[in-house]
N, C-alpha and C positions, 0 to 999 in steps of 0.2 A: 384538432386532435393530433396528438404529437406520440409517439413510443419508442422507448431510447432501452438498450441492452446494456448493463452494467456488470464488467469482471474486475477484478483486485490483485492483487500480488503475484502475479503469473511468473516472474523471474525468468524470463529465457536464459538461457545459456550453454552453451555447445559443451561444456566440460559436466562429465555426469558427477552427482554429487555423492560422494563415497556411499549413501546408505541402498542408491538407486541401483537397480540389476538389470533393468531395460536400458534401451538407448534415451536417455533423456529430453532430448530436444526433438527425436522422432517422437514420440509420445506426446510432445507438448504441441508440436503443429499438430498431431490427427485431432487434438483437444481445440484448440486455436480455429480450426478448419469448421469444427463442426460449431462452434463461437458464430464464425461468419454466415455459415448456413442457418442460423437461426436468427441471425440478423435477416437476412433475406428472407426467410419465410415469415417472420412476424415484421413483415417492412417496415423495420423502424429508421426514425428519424436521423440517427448517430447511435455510434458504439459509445462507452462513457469507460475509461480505463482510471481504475481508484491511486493507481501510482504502483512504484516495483515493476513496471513492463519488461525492464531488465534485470540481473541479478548483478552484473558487475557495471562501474563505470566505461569500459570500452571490453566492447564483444566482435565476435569474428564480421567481416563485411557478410560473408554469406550468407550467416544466419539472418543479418539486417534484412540481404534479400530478398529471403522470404519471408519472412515476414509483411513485408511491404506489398511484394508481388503480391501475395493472396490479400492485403486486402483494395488493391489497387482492379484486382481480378473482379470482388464482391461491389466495389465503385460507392463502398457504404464509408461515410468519414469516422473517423475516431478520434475522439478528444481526449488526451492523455494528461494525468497529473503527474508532477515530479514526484517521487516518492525516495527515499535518501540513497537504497543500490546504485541506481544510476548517477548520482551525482558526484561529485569530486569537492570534498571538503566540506559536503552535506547543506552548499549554495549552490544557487541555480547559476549567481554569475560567475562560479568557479570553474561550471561547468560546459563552459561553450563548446571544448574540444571532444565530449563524448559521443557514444554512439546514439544517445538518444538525442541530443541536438541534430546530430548526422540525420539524423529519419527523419526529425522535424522540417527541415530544410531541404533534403532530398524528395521526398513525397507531401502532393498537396492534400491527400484525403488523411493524412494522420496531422493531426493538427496540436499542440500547445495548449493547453485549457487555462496555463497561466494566472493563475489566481483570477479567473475572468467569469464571466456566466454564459450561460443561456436563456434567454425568455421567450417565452410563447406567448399567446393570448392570456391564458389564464394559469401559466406554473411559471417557475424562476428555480433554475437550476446552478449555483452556487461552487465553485472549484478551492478548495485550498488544497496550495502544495505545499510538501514536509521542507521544513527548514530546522537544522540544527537549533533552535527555542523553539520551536515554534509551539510544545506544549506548554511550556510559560505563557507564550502571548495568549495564549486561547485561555488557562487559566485566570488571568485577568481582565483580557475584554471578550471574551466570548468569540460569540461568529455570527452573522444572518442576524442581527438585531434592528436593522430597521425594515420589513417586509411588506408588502401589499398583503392585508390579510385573506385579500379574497382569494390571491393565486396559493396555490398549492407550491410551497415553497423546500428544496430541499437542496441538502448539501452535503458535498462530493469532499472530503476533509482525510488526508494522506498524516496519520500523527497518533501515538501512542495514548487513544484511549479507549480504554477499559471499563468494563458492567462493576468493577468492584475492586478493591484497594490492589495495589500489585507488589512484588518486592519492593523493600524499603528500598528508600535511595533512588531507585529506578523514577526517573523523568517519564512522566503518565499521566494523561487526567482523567478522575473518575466522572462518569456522563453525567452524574447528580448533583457534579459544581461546576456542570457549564451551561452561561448564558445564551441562551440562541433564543429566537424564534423560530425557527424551522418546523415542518412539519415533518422532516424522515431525513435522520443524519446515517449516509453511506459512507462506512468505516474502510479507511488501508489501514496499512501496515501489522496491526496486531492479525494474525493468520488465523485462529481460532475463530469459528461459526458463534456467536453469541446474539442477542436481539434483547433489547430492554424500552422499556417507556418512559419516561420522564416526563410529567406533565402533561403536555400535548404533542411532544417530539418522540418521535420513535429513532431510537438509534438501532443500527443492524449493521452487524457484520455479516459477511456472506461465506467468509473464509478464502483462506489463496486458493489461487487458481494452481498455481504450479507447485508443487510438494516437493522440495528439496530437503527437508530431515525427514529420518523415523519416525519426530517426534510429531511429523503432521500425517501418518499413515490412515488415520482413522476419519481424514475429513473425506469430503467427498466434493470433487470441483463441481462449480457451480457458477452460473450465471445468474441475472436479476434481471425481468422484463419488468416494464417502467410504463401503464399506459396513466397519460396523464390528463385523458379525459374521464375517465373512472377513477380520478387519484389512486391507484390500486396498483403494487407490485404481485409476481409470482417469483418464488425462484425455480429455475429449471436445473435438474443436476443433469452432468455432461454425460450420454449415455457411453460415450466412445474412451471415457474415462478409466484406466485400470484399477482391476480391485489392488488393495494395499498388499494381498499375497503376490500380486503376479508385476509387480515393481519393486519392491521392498524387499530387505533381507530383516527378515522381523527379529531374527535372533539379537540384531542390535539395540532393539527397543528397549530390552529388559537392562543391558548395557545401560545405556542413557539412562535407565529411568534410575541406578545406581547412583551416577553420576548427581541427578539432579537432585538427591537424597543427600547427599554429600556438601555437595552447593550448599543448599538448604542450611544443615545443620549449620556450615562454615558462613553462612551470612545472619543469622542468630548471633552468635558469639559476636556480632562484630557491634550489637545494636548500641554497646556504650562508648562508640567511638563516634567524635564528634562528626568528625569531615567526613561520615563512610558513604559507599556510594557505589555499588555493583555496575555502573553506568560511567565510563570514562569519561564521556564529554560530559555531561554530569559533574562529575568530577571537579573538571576544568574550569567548568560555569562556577561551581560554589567556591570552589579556591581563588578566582579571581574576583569572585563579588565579595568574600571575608577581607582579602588584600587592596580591593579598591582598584585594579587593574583595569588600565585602559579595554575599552572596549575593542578596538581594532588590536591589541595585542591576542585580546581572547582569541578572536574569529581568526588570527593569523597561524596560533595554535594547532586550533581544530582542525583548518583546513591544510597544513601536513601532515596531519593524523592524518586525514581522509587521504593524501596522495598515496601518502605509507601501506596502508588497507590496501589501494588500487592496484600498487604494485607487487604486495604480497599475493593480490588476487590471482592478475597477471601469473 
């Protein structure tokens, strides 16, 4: 019998995000802390992190710190996926000099899940990390397609998919054209809480852990308890989590929600152009697959985009 705690897009980051009115990072350690405490009282096996641990590719050593310290403190491992914040150029080998290599390397109980698994007696727990295609790839060959039927099979997958069609243009895959065998597909990077069945696969999002827009005011953090001799998940929402009034300046919401009225309209009008594409790397993939462009020119592309991003973050 094995039980694993499962969180998602948690984004640390010491710089607060204009919509947030608390301290940001304080908030997310009390959130993070009480993560660990529930590792400990439900003694589970390993932490299981869906990707996003950080919001930027290189964050302050401090925050590193602690982060580490406490879970070096709880002595519980945690198996982390890449998810694209962290990376530099939206590849893992672009990214050896960030801060989430730094932890990897630095501390032995936070470990790399690396496209890797875990197996038990009787489950197989599955890791994809976000690569710049990687909803193409999954598009095409799926995931978890050769499985032991008997183990209770599931998968940890860092990548833009979606309960149902999303902006055009936008690189996503809907759950109802992907091949797996799985029996419980654990969604990053899309933030919103959603849960659907397919077949015999359950996919579920849990939503982010850490809320950095307005526009995620209304989730509520949460964690996933995993026991996997009951095949049977709970989710737990985080009690030490702030309501959305005592974080948030809500008056922004209605802002946004203006904004994304506007979007909206302005990405209609655009449906009779050929190459459109609200998704820059997107973008980049279809322009060079129309022009036949070397593949290593694409990836060389992208990954200045992504520097560009890192230091605008910076």
């Amino acid at each position: 019998m094995a039980k694993f705690l499962f969180f998602t897009d948690a984004h640390a980051k010491g710089k607060n995000p204009i919509s947030r009115t608390d301290d940001y990072f304080k908030s997310w350690m009390i959130k993070f802390r009480e993560l660990l405490a529930l590792a400990k009282k439900h003694k589970v096996e390993a932490i299981l992190d869906g990707g996003d641990l950080l919001d930027t590719p290189i964050v302050a050593d401090s925050l590193v710190d602690e982060i580490l310290d406490a879970i070096e403190d709880t002595g519980i491992p945690v198996y982390a996926c890449w998810g694209n914040h962290p990376m530099i150029g939206h590849h893992k080998e672009t990214s050896k000099n960030t801060s989430l290599a730094h932890m990897f390397r630095r501390c032995k109980l936070f470990k790399d899940a690396g496209n890797g698994c875990e197996v038990g007696k009787d489950f197989h727990i599955d890791f994809i990390d976000y690569d710049h295609n990687i909803e193409e790839k999954i598009k095409t060959e799926g995931f978890m397609n050769k499985v032991n039927p008997d183990y209770w099979n599931i998968s940890i997958v860092h990548a833009f998919l979606t309960p149902k069609p999303f902006l055009p243009g936008v690189l996503h895959v809907v759950v109802d054209d992907i091949k797996t065998q799985a029996d419980l597909v654990l969604v990053g990077h899309y933030h919103e809480p959603w849960e659907k069945k397919v077949g015999k696969t359950t996919f579920l999002d849990i939503g982010s852990f850490g809320r950095t827009s307005v526009r995620e005011a209304k989730i509520e953090p949460s964690v996933l308890l995993l026991d996997t001799d009951k095949r049977s998940y709970e989710i737990i929402k985080l009690k030490k989590a702030k309501k959305a009034e005592d974080c948030f300046d809500l008056t922004k919401k209605e802002k946004v929600n203006e904004v994304n009225a506007d979007l909206d309209t302005f990405i209609e009008s655009l449906k009779d152009w050929k190459g459109q594409s609200t998704d820059l790397r997107g973008q980049i993939e279809l322009i060079g697959k129309e022009m036949k462009v070397d593949r290593i020119v694409i990836d060389t592309v992208i990954t200045k985009l992504g520097e560009v991003e890192c230091s605008v973050q910076k």
